[in-house]
KEPA-670126 format. One record per residue (C-alpha): residue number from 1; residue in three letters; x negated, y negated, z. Coordinates in steps of 0.5 Angstrom, whole numbers, padded with zeros to 4 digits, always signed. Each point is the difference from the previous one (the first is absolute). Layout:
BEGIN
- nr,rest,u,v,w
- NUM,ALA,X,Y,Z
...
END
This chain:
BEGIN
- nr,rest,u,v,w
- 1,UNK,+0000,+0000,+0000
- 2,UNK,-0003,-0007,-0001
- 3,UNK,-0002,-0004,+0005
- 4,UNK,+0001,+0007,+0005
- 5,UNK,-0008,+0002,+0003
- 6,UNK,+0000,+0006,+0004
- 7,UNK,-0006,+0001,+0004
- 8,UNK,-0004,+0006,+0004
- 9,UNK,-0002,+0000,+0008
- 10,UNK,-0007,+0003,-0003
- 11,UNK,-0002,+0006,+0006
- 12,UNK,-0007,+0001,+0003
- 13,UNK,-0003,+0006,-0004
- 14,UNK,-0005,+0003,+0005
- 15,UNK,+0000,+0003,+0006
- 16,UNK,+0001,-0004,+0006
- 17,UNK,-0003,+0001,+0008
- 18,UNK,+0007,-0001,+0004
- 19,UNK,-0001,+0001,+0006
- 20,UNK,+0008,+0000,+0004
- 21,UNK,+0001,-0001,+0007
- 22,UNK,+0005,+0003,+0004
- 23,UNK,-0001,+0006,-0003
- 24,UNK,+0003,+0006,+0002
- 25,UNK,+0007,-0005,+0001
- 26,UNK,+0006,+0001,-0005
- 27,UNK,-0002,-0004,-0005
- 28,UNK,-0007,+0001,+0001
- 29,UNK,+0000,+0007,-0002
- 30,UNK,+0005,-0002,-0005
- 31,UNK,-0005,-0004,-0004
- 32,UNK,-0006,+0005,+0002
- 33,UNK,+0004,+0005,-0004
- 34,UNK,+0001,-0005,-0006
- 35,UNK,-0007,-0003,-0001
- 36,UNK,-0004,+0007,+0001
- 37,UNK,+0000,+0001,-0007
- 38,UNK,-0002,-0007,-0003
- 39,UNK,-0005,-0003,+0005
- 40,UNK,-0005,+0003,+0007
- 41,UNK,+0006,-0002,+0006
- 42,UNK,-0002,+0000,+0007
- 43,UNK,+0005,+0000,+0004
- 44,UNK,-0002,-0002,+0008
- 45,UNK,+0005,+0002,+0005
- 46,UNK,+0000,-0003,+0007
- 47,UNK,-0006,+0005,+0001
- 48,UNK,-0005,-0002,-0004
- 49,UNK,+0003,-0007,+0000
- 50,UNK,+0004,-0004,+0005
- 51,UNK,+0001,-0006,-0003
- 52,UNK,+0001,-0005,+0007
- 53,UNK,-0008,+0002,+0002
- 54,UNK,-0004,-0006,-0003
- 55,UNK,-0005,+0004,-0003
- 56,UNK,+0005,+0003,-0005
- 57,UNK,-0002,-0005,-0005
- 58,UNK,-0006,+0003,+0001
- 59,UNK,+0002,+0007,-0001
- 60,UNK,+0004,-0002,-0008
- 61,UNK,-0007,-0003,-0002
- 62,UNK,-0004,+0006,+0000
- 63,UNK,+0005,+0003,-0005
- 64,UNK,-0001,-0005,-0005
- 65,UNK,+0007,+0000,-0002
- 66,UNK,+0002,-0004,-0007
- 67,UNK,+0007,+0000,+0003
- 68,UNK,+0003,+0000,+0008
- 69,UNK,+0008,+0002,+0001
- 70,UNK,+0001,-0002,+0007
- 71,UNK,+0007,+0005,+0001
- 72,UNK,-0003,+0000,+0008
- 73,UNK,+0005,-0004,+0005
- 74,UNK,+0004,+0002,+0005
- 75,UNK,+0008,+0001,-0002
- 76,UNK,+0004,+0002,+0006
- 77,UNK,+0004,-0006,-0001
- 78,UNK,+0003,+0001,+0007
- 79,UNK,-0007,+0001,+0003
- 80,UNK,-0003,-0006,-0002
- 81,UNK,+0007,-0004,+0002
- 82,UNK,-0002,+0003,+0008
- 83,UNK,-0007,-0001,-0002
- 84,UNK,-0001,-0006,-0004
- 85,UNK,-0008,-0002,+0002
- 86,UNK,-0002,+0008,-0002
- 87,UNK,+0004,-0002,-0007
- 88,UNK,-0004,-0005,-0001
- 89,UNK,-0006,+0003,+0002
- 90,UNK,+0001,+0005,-0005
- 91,UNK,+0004,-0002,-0006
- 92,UNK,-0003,-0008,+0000
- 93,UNK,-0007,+0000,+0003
- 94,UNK,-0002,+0008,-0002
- 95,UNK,+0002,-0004,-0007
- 96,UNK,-0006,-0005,+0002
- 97,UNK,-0004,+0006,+0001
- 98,UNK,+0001,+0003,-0007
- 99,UNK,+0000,-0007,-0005
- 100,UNK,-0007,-0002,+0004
- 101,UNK,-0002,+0008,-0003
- 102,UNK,+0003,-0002,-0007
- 103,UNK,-0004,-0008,+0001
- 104,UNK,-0006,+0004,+0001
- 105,UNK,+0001,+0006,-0005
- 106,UNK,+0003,-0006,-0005
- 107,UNK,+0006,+0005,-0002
- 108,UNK,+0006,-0003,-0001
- 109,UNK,+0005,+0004,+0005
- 110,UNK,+0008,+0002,+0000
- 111,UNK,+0004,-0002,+0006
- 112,UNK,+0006,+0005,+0002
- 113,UNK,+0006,-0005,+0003
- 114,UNK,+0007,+0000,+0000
- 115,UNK,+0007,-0002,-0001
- 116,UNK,+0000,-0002,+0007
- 117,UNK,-0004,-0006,-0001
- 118,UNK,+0007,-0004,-0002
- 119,UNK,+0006,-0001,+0005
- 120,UNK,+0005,+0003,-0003
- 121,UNK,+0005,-0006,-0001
- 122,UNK,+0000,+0000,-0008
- 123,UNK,+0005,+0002,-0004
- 124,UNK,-0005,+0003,-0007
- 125,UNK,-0006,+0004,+0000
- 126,UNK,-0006,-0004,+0003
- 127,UNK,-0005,-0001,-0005
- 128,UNK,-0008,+0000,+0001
- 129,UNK,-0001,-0007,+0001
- 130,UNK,+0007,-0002,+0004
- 131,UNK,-0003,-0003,+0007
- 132,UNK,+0000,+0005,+0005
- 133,UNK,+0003,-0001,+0007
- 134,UNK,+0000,+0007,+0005
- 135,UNK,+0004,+0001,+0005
- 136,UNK,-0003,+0006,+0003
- 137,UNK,-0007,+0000,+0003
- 138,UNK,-0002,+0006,-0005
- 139,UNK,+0002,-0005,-0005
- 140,UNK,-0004,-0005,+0003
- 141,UNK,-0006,+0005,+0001
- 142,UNK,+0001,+0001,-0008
- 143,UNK,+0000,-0007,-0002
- 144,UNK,-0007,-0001,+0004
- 145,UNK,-0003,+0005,-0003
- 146,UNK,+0002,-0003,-0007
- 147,UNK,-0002,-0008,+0001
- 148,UNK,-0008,+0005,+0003
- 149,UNK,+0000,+0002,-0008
- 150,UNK,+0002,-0007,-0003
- 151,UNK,-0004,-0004,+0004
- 152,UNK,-0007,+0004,+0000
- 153,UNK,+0001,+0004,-0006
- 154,UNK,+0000,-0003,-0008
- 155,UNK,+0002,+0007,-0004
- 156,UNK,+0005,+0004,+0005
- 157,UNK,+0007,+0003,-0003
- 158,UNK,+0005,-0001,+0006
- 159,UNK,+0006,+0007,-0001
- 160,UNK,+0007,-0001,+0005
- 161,UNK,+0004,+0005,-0001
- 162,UNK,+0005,+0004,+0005
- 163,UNK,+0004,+0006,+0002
- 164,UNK,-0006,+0004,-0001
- 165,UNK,+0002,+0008,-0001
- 166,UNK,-0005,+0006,-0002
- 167,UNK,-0002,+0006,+0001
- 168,UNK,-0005,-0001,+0005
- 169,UNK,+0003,-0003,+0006
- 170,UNK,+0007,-0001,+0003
- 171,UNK,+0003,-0005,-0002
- 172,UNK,+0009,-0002,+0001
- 173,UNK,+0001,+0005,-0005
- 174,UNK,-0003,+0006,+0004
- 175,UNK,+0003,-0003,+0006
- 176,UNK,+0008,+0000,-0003
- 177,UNK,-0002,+0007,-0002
- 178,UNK,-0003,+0002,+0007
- 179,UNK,+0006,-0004,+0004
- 180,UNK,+0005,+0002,-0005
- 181,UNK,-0002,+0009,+0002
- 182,UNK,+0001,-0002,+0007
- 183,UNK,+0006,-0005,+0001
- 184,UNK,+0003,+0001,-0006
- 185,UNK,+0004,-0007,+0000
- 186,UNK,-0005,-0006,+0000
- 187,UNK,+0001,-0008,+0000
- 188,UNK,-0004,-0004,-0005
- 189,UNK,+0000,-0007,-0001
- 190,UNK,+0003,-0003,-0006
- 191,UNK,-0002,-0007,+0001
- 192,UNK,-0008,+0002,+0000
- 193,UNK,-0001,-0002,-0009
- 194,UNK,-0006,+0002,-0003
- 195,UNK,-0005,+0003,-0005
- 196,UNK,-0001,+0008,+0001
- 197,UNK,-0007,+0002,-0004
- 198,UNK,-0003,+0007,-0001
- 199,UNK,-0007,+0000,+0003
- 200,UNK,-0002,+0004,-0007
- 201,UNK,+0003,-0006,-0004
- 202,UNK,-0005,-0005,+0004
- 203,UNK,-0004,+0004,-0001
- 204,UNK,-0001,-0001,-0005
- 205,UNK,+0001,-0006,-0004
- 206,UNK,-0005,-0002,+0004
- 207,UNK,-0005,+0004,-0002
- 208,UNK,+0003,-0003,-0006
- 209,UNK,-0001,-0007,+0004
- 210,UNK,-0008,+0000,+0000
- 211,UNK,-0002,+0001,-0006
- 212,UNK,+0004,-0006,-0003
- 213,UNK,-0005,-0006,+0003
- 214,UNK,+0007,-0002,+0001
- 215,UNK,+0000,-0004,+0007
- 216,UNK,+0005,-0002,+0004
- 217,UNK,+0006,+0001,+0004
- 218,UNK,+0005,+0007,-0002
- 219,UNK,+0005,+0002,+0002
- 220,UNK,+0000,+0008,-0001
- 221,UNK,+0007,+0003,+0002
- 222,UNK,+0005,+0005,-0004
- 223,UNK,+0005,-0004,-0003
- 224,UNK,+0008,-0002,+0001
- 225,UNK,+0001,+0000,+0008
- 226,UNK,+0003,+0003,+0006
- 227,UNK,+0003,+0000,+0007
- 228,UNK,-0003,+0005,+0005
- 229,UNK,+0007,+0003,+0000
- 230,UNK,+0000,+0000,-0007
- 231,UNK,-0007,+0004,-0001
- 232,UNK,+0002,+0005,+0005
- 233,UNK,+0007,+0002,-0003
- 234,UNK,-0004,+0001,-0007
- 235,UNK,-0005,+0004,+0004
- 236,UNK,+0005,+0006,+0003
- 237,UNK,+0004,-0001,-0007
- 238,UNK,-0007,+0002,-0004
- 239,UNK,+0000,+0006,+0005
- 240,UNK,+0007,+0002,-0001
- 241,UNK,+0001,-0001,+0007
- 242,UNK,+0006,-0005,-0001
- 243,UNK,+0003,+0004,+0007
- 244,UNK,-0004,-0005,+0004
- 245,UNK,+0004,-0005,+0004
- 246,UNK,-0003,-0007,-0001
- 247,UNK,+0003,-0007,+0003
- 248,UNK,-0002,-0007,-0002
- 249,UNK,-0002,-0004,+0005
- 250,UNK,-0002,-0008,+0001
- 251,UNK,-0008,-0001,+0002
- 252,UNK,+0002,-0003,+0006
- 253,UNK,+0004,+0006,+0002
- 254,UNK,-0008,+0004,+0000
- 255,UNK,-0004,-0001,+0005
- 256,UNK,-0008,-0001,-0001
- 257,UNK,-0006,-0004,+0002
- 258,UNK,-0001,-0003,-0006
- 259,UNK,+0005,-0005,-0005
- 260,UNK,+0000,+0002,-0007
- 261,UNK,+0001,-0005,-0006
- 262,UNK,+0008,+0002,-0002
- 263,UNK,-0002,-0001,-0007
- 264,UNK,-0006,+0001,-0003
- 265,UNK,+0000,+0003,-0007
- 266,UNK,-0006,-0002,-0004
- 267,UNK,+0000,-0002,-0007
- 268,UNK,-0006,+0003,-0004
- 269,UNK,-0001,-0006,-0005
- 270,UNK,-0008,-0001,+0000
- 271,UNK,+0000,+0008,-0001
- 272,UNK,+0004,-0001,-0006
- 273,UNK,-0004,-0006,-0004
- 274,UNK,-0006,+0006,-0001
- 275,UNK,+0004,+0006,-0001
- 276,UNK,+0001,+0003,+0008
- 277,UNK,+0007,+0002,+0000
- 278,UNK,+0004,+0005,+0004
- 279,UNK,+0005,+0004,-0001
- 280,UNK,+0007,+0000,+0005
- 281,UNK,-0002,+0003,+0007
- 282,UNK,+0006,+0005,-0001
- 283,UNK,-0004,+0003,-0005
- 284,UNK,-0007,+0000,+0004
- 285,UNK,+0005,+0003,+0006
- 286,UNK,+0003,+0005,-0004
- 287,UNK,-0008,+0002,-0002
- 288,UNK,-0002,+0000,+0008
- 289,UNK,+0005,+0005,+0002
- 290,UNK,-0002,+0005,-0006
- 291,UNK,-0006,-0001,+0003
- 292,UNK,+0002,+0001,+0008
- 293,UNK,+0007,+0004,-0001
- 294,UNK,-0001,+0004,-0006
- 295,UNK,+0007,+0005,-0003
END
């Protein structure tokens, strides 16, 4: 077509050093799975790398990595609410630790966030650069740890993304499952709205993510949108157990340390203008529970 030019993220052609902290997590393990083919991983559980001890950094340059993929953080939503110095101490200055590695290694860096970074009181999906405003000290931990790679960093990709199930780890889905085999009737939250994302899907579109050169900020979720009690209907359906009696319940009806924001589905537009999209999460659930809850 006249005056219509179409153009091509070019990606790296060469083995990359990727070094992935927090390892032996969900999406660590994930990403170690993705990347063995293609690159040399080195991927550091809390053994081999704590990453609030300041030597950390230390620890990242002698690997001499072309890459750092910082998934280490503490995730217990309700933990850091009961706990908020020990949040901060791992997911904002245990960052710190890492960006000074990647400083002295002079490697860009991706940086794991979440959807929790917003407040939850739009009424679209958040784009990548709407202004954050956490109402959570988990969210605010995140947040930190965010403004650390902006302010000390010059290449870094920055991924929020959320509601994260996969294979390696529980997460709401196994919890539904596990409650539903013992009570047999659950209450779920219908006003709790957000982004549900295979860790595998993540995984990877940012081993896609790092071979771009492209920097900045992502947002990487399954596309389209559901609501706690949404995504745990579809999950028994898939399964064929429809038997299971589930009620709708309001946020302020389930007790918990920590306040989530209500609403908080995030918008992959970034991703998109270079050729990272993902398909609906009921498809990416349905092939999560072949996998865990095969015929």
């Amino acid at each position: 077509m006249p005056g219509f030019s179409r153009w091509r993220v070019s990606l790296i052609d060469q083995t990359m050093r990727v070094v992935i902290t927090g390892g032996t997590g969900q999406l660590g393990r994930a990403l170690a799975r993705q990347l063995a083919s293609g690159h040399e991983v080195f991927a550091l559980g809390r053994r081999e790398l704590d990453v609030t001890h300041p030597d950390a950094g230390v620890k990242v340059v002698r690997l001499n990595p072309d890459v750092v993929i910082h998934c280490a953080a503490w995730t217990d939503v309700d933990g850091c609410a009961r706990d908020p110095e020990r949040a901060y101490l791992v997911n904002a200055l245990g960052t710190r630790n890492v960006v000074l590695g990647c400083q002295q290694a002079g490697c860009p860096l991706v940086y794991i966030s979440t959807n929790e970074v917003f407040d939850g009181r739009s009424t679209r999906p958040y784009y990548e650069y709407d202004p954050p405003n956490p109402i959570n000290p988990y969210g605010r931990s995140k947040l930190a740890g965010e403004q650390v790679v902006q302010t000390m960093l010059d290449r870094f990709y920055i991924v929020r993304t959320a509601w994260l199930f996969g294979c390696d780890r529980e997460n709401f889905v196994t919890k539904i499952f596990r409650r539903a085999d013992t009570v047999r009737r659950l209450e779920v939250v219908t006003d709790e709205v957000g982004s549900p994302t295979y860790v595998e899907d993540l995984a990877a579109a940012i081993a896609r993510l790092i071979e771009t050169g492209v920097y900045g900020i992502y947002h990487f979720v399954n596309s389209g949108q559901a609501s706690r009690y949404e995504l745990a209907v579809k999950a028994l359906e898939l399964c064929g157990r429809r038997n299971i009696s589930i009620r709708g319940i309001r946020l302020a009806e389930y007790r918990r340390a920590s306040t989530p924001p209500p609403y908080s589905v995030l918008a992959n537009l970034a991703g998109r203008t270079i050729g990272i999209e993902f398909r609906p999460w009921e498809e990416a659930l349905a092939e999560y529970l072949r996998q865990v809850w095969p015929e």
